[in-house]
C-alpha positions in Angstrom: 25.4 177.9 113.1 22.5 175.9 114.3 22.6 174.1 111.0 25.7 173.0 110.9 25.5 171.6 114.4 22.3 169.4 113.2 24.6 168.5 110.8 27.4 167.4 113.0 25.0 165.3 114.8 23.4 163.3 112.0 26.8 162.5 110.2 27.8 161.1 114.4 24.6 158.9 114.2 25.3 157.8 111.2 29.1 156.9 111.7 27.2 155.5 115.3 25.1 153.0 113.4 27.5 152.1 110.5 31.0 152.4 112.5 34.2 152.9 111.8 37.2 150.8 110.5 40.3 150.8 111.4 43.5 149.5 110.1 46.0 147.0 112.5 49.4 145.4 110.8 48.2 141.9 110.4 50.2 138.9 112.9 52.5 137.0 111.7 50.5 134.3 110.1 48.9 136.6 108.3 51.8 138.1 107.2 53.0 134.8 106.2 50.1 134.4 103.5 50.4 137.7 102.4 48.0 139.9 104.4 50.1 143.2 106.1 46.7 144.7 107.4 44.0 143.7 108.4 41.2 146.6 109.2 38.2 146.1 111.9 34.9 147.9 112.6 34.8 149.8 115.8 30.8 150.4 116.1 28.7 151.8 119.4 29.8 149.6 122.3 27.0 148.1 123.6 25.9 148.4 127.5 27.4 145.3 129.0 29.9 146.1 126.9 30.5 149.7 128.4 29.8 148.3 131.9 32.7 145.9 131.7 35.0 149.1 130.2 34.2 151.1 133.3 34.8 148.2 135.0 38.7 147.9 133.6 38.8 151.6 134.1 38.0 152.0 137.5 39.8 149.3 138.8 42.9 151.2 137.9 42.2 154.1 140.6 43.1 157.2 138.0 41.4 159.9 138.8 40.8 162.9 136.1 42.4 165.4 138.4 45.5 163.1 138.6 45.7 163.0 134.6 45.3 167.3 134.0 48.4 168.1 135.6 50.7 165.3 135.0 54.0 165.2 134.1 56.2 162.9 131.5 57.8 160.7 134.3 54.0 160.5 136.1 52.5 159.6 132.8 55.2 156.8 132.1 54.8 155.4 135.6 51.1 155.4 135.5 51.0 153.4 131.9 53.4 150.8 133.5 51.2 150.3 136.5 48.4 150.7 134.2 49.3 149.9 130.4 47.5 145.8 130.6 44.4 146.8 132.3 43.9 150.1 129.9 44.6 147.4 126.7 42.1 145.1 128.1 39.3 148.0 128.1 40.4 149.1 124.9 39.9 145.6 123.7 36.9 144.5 125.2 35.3 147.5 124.1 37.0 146.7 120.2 35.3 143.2 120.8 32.0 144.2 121.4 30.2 141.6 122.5 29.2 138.7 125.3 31.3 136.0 124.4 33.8 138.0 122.2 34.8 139.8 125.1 34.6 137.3 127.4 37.0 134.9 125.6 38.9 137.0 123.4 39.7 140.0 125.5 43.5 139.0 127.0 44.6 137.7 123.5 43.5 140.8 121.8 44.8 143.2 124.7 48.0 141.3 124.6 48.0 141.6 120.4 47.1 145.3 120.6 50.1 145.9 123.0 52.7 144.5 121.0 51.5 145.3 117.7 49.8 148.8 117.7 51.6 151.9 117.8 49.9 155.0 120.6 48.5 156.8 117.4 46.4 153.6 116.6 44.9 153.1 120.3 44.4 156.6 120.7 42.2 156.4 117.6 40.6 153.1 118.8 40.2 154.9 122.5 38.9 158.5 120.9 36.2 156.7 119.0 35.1 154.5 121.4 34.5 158.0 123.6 32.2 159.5 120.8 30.1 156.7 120.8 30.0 155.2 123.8 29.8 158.4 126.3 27.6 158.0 129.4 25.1 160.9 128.7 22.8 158.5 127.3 23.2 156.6 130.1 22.6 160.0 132.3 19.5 161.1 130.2 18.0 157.0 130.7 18.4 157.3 134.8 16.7 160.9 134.5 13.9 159.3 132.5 13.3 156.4 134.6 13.6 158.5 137.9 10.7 160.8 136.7 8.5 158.2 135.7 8.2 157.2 139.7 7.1 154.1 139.0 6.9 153.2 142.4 4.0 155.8 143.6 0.8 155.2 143.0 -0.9 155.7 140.1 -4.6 157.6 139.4 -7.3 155.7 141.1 -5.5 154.4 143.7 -5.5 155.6 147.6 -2.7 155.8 150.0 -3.7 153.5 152.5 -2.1 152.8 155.7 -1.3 149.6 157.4 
């Protein structure tokens, strides 16, 4: 059992490092020369890159508790009020990168709207969540809070003023 487990994790690092492509029906200039697909590689977002997700995300209010019990009508009106800023996270985090994302995310959100089907962002969005969770984040702030860097160190006296 524990084998397979260390398993499952080195094949997730590996997809982590290398990434993971996926396939999006080509626009229509493509199209015109030929090209139905094209395919892009999602890898690990990066930090900034996962700070400006969040961002997108929690500008939108949800909460989790809102999204267990929902309903079809409640799901329909949240993507409406929703739908653009979701996309946008979706694609900056697809982007993956300073100036990628900071140029090219409303074209690409707008592209991704129109031109992928649910199945196709919910594979974008599930594989952005494997990499890019926040429990490395968690596990950094845990790490740097025990380090105290702030108290003094072996040698030195507390000394008041």
């Amino acid at each position: 059992m524990i084998e397979n487990i260390d398993k499952e994790s080195l094949v997730a690092d590996h997809l982590l490092h290398r990434g993971t492509r996926m396939k999006v029906r080509a626009p229509f200039f493509l199209k015109w020369i030929g090209i139905k697909a094209f395919s892009m590689t999602v890898r690990a977002p990066f930090e900034g890159t996962m700070h400006r997700v969040a961002k997108y995300y929690l500008s939108t209010g949800i909460k989790e508790d809102q999204l267990n019990e929902i309903t079809y009508e409640e799901a329909l009106s949240l993507w409406t009020i929703h739908g653009k800023v979701i996309s946008k996270a979706i694609a900056c985090a697809w982007l993956n990168g300073f100036w990628s994302g900071m140029l090219f995310t409303n074209p690409v959100a707008w592209y991704i709207r129109w031109h992928c089907t649910p199945k196709e962002l919910f594979g974008i969005t599930t594989i952005l969540l494997l990499y890019g969770g926040t429990s490395d984040f968690m596990n950094i702030t845990r790490s740097v809070r025990m380090m105290k860097m702030t108290s003094p160190k072996l040698g030195q006296t507390n000394q008041g003023s």
